[in-house]
N, C-alpha and C positions, 0 to 999 in steps of 0.2 A: 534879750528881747527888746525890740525898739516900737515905740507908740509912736503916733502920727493921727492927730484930730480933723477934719474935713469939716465944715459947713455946707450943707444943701439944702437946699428946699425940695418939698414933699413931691413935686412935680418930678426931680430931677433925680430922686432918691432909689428906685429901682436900676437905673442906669450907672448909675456913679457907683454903688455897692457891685453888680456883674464887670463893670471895668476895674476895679479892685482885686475883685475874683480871680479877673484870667491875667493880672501883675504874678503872682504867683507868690512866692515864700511868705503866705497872709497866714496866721494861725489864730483869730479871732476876729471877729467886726463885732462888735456890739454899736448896736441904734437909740441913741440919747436925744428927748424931747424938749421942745427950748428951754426946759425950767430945771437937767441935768438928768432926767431920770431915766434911768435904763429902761427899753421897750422890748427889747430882742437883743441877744446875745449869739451868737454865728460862729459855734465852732468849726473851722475847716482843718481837715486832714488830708493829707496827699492820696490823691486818686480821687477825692470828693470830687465829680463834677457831671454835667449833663443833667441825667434824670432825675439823681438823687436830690440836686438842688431845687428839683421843680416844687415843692411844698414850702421852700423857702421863699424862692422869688413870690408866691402867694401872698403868703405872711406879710412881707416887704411891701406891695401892693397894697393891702389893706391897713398897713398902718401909713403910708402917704397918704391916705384919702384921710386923714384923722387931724393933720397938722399943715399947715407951711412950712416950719424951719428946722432941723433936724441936725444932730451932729454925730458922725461917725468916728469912734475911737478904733483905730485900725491896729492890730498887733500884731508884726512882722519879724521873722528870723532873722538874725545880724549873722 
């Protein structure tokens, strides 16, 4: 399993997490607030996508409106 951390801002945060999404071999996102603490953790499994995601991309939505800076721990298949 390979991590990879991202910096965004809250603006930018619903966008950068769905362009993450459709990278593919993602088996977690978890959403970290500038002071380290987990907000949302994002398990994905293969076939996850479209509708199923729509309660997410919400969630993700309403927690940009909460912060400016944000960091995504992204955990990928090797």
């Amino acid at each position: 399993m390979q991590t990879e951390e991202h910096k965004v801002s809250g603006k930018n945060l619903l966008g950068r997490v769905k362009e993450i999404v459709r990278q593919g071999n993602i088996r977690r996102i978890t959403i970290k607030n500038a002071k380290g603490k987990s907000l949302l953790e994002i398990p994905l499994t293969i076939g996850v996508v479209g509708v199923a995601l729509l309660p997410v991309w919400a969630a993700i939505g309403a927690i940009a409106a909460l912060a400016a800076d944000y960091t995504l721990v992204v955990e990928k298949e090797v």
